[in-house]
Structures are given as C-alpha cells and as structure tokens.
C-alpha positions in Angstrom: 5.0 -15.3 29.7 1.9 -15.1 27.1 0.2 -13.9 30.3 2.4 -11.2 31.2 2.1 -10.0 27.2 -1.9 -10.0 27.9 -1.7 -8.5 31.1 0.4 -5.8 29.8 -1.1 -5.1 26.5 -4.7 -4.6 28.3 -2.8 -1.7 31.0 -1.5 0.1 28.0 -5.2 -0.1 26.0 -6.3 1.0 29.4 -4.4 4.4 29.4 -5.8 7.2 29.6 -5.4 9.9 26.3 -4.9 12.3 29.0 -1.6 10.7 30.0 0.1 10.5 27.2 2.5 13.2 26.5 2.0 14.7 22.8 5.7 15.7 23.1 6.5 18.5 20.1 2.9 17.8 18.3 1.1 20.0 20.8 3.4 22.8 19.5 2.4 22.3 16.2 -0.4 24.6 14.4 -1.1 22.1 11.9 -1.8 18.8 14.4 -3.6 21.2 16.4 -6.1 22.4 13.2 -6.3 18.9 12.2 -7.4 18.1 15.8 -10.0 20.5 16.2 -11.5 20.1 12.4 -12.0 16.1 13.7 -13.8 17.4 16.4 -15.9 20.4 14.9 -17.2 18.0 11.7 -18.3 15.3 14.3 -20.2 17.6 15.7 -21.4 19.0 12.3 -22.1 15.1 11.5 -24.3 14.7 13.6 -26.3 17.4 13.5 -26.8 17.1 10.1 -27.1 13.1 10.2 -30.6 13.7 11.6 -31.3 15.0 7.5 -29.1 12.6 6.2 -26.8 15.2 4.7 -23.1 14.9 4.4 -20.8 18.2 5.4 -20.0 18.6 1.8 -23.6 18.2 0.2 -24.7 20.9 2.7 -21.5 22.8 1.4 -22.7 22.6 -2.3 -26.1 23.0 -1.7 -24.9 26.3 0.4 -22.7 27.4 -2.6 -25.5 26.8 -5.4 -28.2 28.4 -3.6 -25.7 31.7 -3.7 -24.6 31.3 -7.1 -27.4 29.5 -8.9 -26.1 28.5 -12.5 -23.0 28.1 -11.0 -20.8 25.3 -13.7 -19.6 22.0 -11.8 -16.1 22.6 -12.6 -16.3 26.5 -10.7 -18.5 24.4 -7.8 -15.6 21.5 -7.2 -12.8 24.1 -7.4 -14.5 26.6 -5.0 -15.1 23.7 -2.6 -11.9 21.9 -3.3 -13.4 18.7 -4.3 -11.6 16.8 -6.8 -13.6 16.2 -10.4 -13.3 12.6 -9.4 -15.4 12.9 -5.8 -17.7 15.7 -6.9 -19.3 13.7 -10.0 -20.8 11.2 -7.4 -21.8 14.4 -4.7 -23.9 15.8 -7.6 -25.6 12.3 -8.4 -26.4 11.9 -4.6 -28.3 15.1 -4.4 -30.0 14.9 -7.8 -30.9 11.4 -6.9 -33.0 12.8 -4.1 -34.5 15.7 -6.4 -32.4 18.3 -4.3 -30.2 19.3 -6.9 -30.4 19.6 -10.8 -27.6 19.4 -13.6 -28.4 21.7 -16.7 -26.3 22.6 -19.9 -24.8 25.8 -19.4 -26.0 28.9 -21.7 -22.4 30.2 -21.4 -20.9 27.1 -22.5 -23.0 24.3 -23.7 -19.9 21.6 -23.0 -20.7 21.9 -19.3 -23.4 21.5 -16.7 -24.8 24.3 -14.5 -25.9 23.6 -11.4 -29.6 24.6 -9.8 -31.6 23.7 -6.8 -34.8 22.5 -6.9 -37.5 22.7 -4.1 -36.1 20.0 -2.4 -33.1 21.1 -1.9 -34.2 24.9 -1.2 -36.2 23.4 1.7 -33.6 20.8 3.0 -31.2 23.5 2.8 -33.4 25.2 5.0 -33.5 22.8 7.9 -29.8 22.5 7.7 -29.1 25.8 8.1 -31.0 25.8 11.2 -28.8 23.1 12.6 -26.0 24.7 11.0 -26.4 27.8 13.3 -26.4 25.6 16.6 -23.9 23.9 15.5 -22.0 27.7 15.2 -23.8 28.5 18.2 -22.2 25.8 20.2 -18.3 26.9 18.8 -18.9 30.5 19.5 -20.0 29.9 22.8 -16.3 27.8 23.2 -14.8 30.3 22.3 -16.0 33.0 24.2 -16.9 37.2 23.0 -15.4 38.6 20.4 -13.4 34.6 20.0 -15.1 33.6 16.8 -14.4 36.9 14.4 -10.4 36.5 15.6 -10.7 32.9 14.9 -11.8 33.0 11.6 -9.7 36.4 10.9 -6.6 34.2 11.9 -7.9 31.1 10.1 -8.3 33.4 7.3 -4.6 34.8 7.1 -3.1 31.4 8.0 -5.1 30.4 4.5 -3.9 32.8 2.3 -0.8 32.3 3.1 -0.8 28.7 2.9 -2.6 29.2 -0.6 0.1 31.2 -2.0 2.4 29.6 -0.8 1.1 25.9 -2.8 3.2 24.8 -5.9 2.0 26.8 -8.5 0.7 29.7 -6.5 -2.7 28.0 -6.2 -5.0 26.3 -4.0 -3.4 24.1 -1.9 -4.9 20.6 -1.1 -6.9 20.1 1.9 -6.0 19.7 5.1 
C-alpha cells in the first residue's frame, strides 16, 4: 500500500504544468498580471544580478538620479515601499557609497536623498541591461505591442488607485 502512495505521489510530481487545467484563473486579469510580473522580474534579476543590484535599488537609484534632493518619505511613497523596507534599501546603497542621505534644506527633520559617483556610474551599467531587458519584452510583444501594453497597464492603474480605500495608492500587487 505505502508503495502504491509512492508510486503515485512521484506520477503527480511528474506532471507536466502544461496539463493542468487553470480552470477560471486563466480568465482572471489579476492571476494573469501576477504571472507575467514573476516572469518579467526574473528576467530583470538576473540581468541585474551580474551588478548585484536588486529591482528596487535600481528603481531608487533611477528615481534619485531624476529628482536629486528628493526626501525619503516622497522616494518610498513614489515607489510604494513601506517606511519599514525602505530604511534598510537606503542603508544598502549608502553602504556601497552609491547613495547619500543629507538633511533636507526644506525641512531639516528629514533626509534628502543624492547619488554619489558610484551610484551615477552603477546606474549607468544598469540602465544598459535595463534596455535589453526592455528590448527582450518588446520584442514579445511584437510593433506597436509595448506602447498599448503600458497604455492599458496605465488605465488599469488609475483605476485600481482610485478605487483603494481612501482614494489612494493601493498596495502592491
């Protein structure tokens, strides 16, 4: 009897992902957009795994560099990061001298947020890998594919984000 529960645990390990039926999650916008952002950010991963920089260190450094002075508080709200999580980003990146906290001039109670050489040139390389990595989705999705993509992805936001308790931003995805 054990044997039989072996045997037939192992055959249904064995199956293939292809075989098995979704049922009504294939129907459903957000399986499928939490599907496809597990596979776009492994891709992303890995690309930028070869500079040891996470998807949302790239992100800040990408959001400092075009708003330099930027506060921490406008940074994690911009990105959605919770105060918690974005504390320990900043400390990562200014504990490789990419990234540097200042007091604010507006409001000496808070930190600004600058890049430093470092960062400008590991920003750099990322963005290089960053547009392959864009160059690879684009390419999936065919002419003209990408600008619909993102102007649907952009709709499907704005109504999700007025739509959050409180008419803010609603929590990630």
């Amino acid at each position: 009897m054990a044997s039989k529960r072996r045997s037939r645990g192992r055959v249904d390990r064995d199956r293939d992902a292809a075989e098995v039926s979704l049922g009504p999650l294939g129907g459903y916008v957000g399986f499928a957009l939490r599907r496809i952002q597990t596979a776009v950010f492994a891709d992303f991963i890995a690309a930028l795994g070869k500079l040891d920089l996470k998807p949302a260190q790239y992100s800040l450094l990408e959001l400092v560099d075009a708003n330099p002075g930027l506060r921490q508080w406008q940074a994690a709200a911009a990105l959605g990061i919770q105060k918690a999580n974005f504390v320990g980003l900043v400390r990562k990146l200014e504990r490789r001298s990419l990234l540097q906290r200042r007091r604010s001039v507006a409001d000496r109670r808070s930190y600004a947020l600058h890049l430093l050489p470092g960062g400008r040139r590991l920003l750099a390389a990322a963005r290089a890998l960053h547009d392959e990595h864009e160059s690879r989705l684009a390419g999936r999705l065919g002419s003209g594919g990408r600008e619909r993509l993102l102007l649907l992805l952009r709709r499907l936001a704005a109504g999700v984000e007025s739509a959050a308790p409180g008419g803010g931003r609603a929590a990630s995805l």
